[in-house]
C-alpha positions in Angstrom: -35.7 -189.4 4.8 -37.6 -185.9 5.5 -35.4 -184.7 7.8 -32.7 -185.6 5.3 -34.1 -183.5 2.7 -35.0 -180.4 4.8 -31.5 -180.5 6.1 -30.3 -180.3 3.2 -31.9 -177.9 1.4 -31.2 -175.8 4.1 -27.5 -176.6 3.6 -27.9 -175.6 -0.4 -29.7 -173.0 0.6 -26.5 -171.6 2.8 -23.7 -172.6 0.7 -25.7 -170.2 -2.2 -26.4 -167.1 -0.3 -22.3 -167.6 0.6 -21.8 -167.5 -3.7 -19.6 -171.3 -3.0 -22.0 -172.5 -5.6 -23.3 -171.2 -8.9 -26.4 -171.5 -10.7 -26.0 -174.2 -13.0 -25.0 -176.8 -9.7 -27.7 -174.5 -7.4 -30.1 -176.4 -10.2 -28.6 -179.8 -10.0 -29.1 -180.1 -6.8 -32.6 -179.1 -6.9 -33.8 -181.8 -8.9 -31.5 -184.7 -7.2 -33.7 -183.0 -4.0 -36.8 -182.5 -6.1 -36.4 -187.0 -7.4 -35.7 -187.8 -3.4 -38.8 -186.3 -1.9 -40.7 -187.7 -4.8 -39.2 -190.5 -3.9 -39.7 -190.8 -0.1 -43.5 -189.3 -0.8 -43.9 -192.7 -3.2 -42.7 -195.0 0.2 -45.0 -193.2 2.2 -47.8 -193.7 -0.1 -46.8 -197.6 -0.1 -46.3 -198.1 3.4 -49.9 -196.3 4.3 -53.7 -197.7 3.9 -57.0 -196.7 3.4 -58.1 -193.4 4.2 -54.2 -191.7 4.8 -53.1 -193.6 1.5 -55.8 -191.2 -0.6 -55.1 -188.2 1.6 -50.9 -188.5 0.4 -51.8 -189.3 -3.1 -53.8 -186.3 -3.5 -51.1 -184.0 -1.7 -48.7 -185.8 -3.8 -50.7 -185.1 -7.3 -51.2 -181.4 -5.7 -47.1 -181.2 -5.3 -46.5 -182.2 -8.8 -49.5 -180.2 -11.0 -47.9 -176.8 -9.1 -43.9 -177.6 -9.8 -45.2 -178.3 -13.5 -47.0 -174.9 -13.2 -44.3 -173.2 -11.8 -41.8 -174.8 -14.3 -44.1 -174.0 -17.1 -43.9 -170.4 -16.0 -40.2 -170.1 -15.5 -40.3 -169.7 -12.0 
């Protein structure tokens, strides 16, 4: 699913520097990628034990305290 997601937000990323989409869908598609990593970060969390399982939830809660931050601030 990673590969999915880096593809395409690369893909986003190029169809908005080319002005094909505006802001308002530039958005959408930032939280429909934003709810899929979240997503595929909660199956790797599941699939993983022990020691790894506590490493991904703390890089998980790290990923979501700064986009709150960052959304807090507007950025």
């Amino acid at each position: 699913m990673m590969p999915f997601l880096i593809a395409a937000i690369f893909y986003v990323n190029h169809l908005s520097v080319k002005g094909v989409i505006d802001k308002t869908t530039l958005q959408q598609f930032g939280f429909v990628l934003f709810f899929l990593g979240l997503v595929s970060w909660a199956l790797l969390i599941l699939g993983t034990k022990g020691k790894d399982r506590r490493f991904y939830i703390t890089v998980f809660i790290t990923f979501i305290i700064i986009k709150l931050i960052r959304t807090g601030l507007g950025w």
